[in-house]
Steps between C-alpha positions, in 0.01 A plus 500: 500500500658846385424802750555835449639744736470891503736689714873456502729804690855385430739760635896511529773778552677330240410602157761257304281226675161638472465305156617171595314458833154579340619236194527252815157619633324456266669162406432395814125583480512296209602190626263513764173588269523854542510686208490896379405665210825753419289769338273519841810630715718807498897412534766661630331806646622713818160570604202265600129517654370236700219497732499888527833507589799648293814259451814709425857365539560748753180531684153377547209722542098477564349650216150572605428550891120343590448612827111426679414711872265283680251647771 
């Protein structure tokens, strides 16, 4: 049975090595029935949201504050 998966964060300091490990990921995802459509996902970028938070590689930050006063 094939299964599809939606999110994957993969994040490094090291650039030179950014390509390979997400070549392993996904390999690895492969192996195990998991498998990604390429043209679905964004590679290689420096800035990410997720769950109304913003992913940078030198901070994380809440992008929308919900706050609810109860009586």
């Amino acid at each position: 049975m094939e299964s599809f998966i939606d999110d994957v964060i993969v994040g490094m300091e090291e650039k030179e090595r950014y390509d390979k490990v997400v070549e392993e990921a996904v390999k690895n995802l492969a192996e195990n029935n998991f498998y990604v459509k390429p043209e679905k996902y964004k590679w290689n970028i420096r800035k990410v949201g997720f769950l109304e938070v913003i992913i940078r590689p030198e901070e994380i930050n809440i992008e929308k504050v919900k706050v609810k006063v109860l009586d």
